[in-house]
C-alpha positions as CSV (number, residue, x, y, z in Angstrom):
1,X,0.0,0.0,0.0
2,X,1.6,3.1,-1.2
3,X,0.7,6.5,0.3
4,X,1.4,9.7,-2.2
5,X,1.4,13.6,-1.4
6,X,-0.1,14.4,-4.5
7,X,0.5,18.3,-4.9
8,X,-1.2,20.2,-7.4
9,X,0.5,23.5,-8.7
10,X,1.0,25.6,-11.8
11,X,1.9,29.1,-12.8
12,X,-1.9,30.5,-13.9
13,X,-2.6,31.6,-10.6
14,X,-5.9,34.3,-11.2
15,X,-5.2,36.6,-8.2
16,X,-1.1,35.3,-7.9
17,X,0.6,34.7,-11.3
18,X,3.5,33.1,-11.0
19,X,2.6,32.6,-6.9
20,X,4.4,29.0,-6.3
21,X,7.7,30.1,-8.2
22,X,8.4,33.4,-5.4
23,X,11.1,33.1,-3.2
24,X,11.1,33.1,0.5
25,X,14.4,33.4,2.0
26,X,16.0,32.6,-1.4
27,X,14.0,29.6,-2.0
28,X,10.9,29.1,-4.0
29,X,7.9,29.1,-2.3
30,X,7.1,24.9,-3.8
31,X,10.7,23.6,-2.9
32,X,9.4,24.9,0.7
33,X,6.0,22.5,0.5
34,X,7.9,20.0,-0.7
35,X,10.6,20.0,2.2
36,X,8.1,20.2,4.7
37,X,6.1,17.6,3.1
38,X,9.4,15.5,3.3
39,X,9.4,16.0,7.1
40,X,6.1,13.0,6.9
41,X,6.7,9.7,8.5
42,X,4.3,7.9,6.7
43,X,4.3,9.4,2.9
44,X,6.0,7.2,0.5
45,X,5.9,9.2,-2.3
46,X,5.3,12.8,-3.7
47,X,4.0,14.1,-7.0
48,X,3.7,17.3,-8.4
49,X,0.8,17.4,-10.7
50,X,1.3,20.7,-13.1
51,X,0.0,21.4,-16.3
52,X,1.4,20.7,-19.8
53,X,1.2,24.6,-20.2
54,X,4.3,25.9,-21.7
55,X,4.8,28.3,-18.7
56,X,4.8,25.3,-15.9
57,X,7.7,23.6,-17.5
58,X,9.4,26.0,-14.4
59,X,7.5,24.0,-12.3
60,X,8.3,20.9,-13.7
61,X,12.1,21.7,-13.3
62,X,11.8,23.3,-9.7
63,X,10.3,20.0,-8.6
64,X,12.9,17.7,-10.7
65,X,15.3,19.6,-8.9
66,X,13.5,18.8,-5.2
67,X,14.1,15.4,-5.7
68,X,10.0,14.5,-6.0
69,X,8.1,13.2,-9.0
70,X,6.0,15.4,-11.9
71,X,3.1,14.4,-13.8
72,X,1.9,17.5,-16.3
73,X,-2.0,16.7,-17.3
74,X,-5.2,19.2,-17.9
75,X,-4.6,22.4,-16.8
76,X,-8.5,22.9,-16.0
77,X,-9.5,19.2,-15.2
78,X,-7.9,18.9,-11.8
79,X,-9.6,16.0,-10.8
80,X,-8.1,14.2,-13.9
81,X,-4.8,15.4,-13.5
82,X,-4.8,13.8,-10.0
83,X,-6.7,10.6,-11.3
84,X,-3.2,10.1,-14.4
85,X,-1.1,11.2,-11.1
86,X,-1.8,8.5,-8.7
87,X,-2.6,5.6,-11.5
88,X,1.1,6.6,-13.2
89,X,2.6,6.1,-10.0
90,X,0.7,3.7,-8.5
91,X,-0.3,5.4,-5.9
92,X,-3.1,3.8,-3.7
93,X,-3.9,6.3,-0.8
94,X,-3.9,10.1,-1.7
95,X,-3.0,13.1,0.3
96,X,-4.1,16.1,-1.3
97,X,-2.2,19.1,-0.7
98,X,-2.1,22.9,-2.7
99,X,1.4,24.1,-3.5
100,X,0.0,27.7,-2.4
101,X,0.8,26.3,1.4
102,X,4.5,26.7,2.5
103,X,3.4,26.5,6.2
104,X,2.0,23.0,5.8
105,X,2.4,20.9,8.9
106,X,3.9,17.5,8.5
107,X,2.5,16.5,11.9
108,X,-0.7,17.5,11.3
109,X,0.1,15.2,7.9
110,X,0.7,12.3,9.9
111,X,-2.7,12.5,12.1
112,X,-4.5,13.3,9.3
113,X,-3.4,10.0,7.7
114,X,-3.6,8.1,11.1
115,X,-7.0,8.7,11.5
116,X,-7.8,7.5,7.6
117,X,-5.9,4.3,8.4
118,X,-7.6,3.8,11.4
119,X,-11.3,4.3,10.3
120,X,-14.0,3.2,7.1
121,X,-13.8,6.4,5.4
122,X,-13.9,7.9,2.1
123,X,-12.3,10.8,3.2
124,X,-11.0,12.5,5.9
125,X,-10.0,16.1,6.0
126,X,-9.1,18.8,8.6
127,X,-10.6,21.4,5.5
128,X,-13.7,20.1,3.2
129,X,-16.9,21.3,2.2
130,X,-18.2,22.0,5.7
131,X,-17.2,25.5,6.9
132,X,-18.5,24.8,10.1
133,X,-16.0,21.6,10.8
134,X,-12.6,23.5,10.3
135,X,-11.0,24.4,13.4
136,X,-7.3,24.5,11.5
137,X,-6.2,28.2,9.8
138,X,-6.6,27.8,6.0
139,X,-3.0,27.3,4.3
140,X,-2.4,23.7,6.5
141,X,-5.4,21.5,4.6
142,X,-5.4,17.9,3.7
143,X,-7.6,15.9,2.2
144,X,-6.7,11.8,2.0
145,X,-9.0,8.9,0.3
146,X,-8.2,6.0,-2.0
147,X,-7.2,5.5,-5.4
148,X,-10.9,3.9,-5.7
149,X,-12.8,7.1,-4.2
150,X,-10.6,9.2,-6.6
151,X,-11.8,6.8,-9.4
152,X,-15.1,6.9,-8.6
153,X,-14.9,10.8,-8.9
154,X,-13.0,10.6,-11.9
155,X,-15.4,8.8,-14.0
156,X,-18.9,10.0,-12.4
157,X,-18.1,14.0,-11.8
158,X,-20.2,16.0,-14.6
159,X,-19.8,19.4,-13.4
160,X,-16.8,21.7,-13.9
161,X,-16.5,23.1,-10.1
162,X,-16.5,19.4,-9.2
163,X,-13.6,18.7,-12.0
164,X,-11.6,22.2,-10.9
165,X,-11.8,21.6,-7.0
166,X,-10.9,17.4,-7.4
167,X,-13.5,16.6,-4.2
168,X,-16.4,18.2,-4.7
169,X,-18.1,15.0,-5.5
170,X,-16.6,13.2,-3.3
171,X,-18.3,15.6,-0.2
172,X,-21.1,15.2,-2.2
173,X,-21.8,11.8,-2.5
174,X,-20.5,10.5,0.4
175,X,-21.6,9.6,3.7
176,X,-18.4,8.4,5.2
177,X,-16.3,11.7,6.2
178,X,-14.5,12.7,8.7
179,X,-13.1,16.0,9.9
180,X,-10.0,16.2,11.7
181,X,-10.1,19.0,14.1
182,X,-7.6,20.5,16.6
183,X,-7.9,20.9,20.6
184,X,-8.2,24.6,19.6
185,X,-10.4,27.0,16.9
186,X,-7.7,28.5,14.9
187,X,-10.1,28.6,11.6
188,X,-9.8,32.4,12.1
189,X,-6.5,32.7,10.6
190,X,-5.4,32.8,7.3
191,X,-2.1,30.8,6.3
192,X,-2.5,30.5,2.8
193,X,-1.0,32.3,-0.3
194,X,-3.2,33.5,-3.0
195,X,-2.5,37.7,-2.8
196,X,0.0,40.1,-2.3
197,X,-1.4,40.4,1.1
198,X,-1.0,36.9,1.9
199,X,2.5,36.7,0.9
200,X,3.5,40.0,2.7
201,X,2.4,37.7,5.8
202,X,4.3,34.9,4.9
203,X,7.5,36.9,4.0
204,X,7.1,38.5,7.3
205,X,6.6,34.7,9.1
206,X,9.5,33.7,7.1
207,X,11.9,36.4,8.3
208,X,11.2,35.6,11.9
209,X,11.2,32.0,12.3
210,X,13.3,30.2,9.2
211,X,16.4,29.8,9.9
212,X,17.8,27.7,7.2
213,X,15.2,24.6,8.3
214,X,11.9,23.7,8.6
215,X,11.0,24.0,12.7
216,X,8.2,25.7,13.1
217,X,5.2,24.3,13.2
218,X,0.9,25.2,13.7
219,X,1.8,26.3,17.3
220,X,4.9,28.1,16.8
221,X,3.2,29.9,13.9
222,X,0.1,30.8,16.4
223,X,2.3,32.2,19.1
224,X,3.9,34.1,16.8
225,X,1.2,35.9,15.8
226,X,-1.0,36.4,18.7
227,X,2.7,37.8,20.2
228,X,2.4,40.1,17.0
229,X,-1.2,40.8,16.6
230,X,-0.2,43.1,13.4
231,X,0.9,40.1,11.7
232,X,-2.9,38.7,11.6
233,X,-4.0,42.1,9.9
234,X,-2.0,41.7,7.4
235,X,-4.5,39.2,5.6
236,X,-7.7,39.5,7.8
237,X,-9.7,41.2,5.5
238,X,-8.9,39.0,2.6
239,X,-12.3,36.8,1.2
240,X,-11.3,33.2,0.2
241,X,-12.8,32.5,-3.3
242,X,-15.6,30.7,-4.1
243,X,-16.0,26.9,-5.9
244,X,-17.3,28.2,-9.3
């Protein structure tokens, strides 16, 4: 049983050209997803899933260069791109991570996964479709089911939101999901980069707590921030968009 990050990314970004490929301390902002995504225990395997746009051959290289595998598919079809991504490699439990996350939390990986492995689910996810269930800030979400569930999605999903967001059917059609939630509501705060504003943040999170590794994690990022209440303004006022 192989377990894959699968990590979707490409360089058409709507409100972010070109987001993935900024640095952060003189690396890109994807080779930092995919060396905290390293830091799992119990990932076998990761994939980058681009496009076979002209423009994400950068991303093809940047991940070459990390060491991790590329599969370039649809640029609109998501789903399918991650349906080619785990059948090439063979890859029979997903994780489904956004390159637009350089804060990721490889703990909160290996729960998340933990709790899948443990229980009869489709999916489990400390994110989804249910606003109401996330208790995590938005820039550390997973999503894990099986190469059958992603299947299942693949050949039965009819419309475009639920082909540009990859689980949309799945939340819809299923019974069997679990949400992962922490001790503590931190849903409030935005971790994620998708505007200027965002990556001012992150740049300014960056500059205080990487030091030339990956050791800071959800809690260190929350003290940070509640010790610098100027940071979470930053962001605050940003909307997250829509499914289509």
């Amino acid at each position: 049983m192989k377990i894959g990050a699968i990590i979707q990314a490409r360089m058409g970004s709507s409100r972010l050209p070109g987001k993935v490929m900024k640095k952060l301390k003189g690396k890109t902002v994807l080779q930092h997803v995919i060396d905290r995504v390293k830091q799992s225990k119990m990932i076998d395997e990761i994939v980058i899933a681009t496009t076979v746009h002209e423009r994400d051959d950068a991303i093809e290289n940047e991940a070459l260069n990390c060491g991790v595998k590329v599969y370039k598919g649809n640029e609109e079809d998501v789903l399918s791109r991650y349906y080619y991504a785990a059948k090439e490699n063979e890859i029979d439990i997903i994780l489904r991570i956004t390159s637009d996350c350089p804060l990721i939390d490889p703990f909160i990986m290996d729960s998340v996964i933990t709790n899948y492995l443990k229980g009869d689910y489709d999916i489990v996810t400390n994110a989804g479709s249910d606003l109401s269930q996330r208790t995590f800030p938005r820039g550390l979400d997973i999503e894990i089911f099986s190469d059958d569930i992603l299947k299942k999605a693949f050949n039965n999903a009819k419309q475009t939101y639920q082909r540009e967001h990859v689980t949309p059917y799945i939340y819809e059609h299923s019974e069997k999901i679990f949400y992962h939630k922490n001790d503590i509501n931190y849903s409030n705060y935005r971790l994620t980069l998708d505007t200027e504003e965002d990556f001012e943040l992150i740049t300014q999170i960056y500059n205080r707590l990487y030091k030339g590794k990956h050791d800071f994690y959800l809690n260190e990022l929350i003290e940070l921030i509640i010790q610098e209440p100027a940071l979470y303004y930053i962001n605050s006022q940003i909307k997250q968009k829509k499914l289509k």
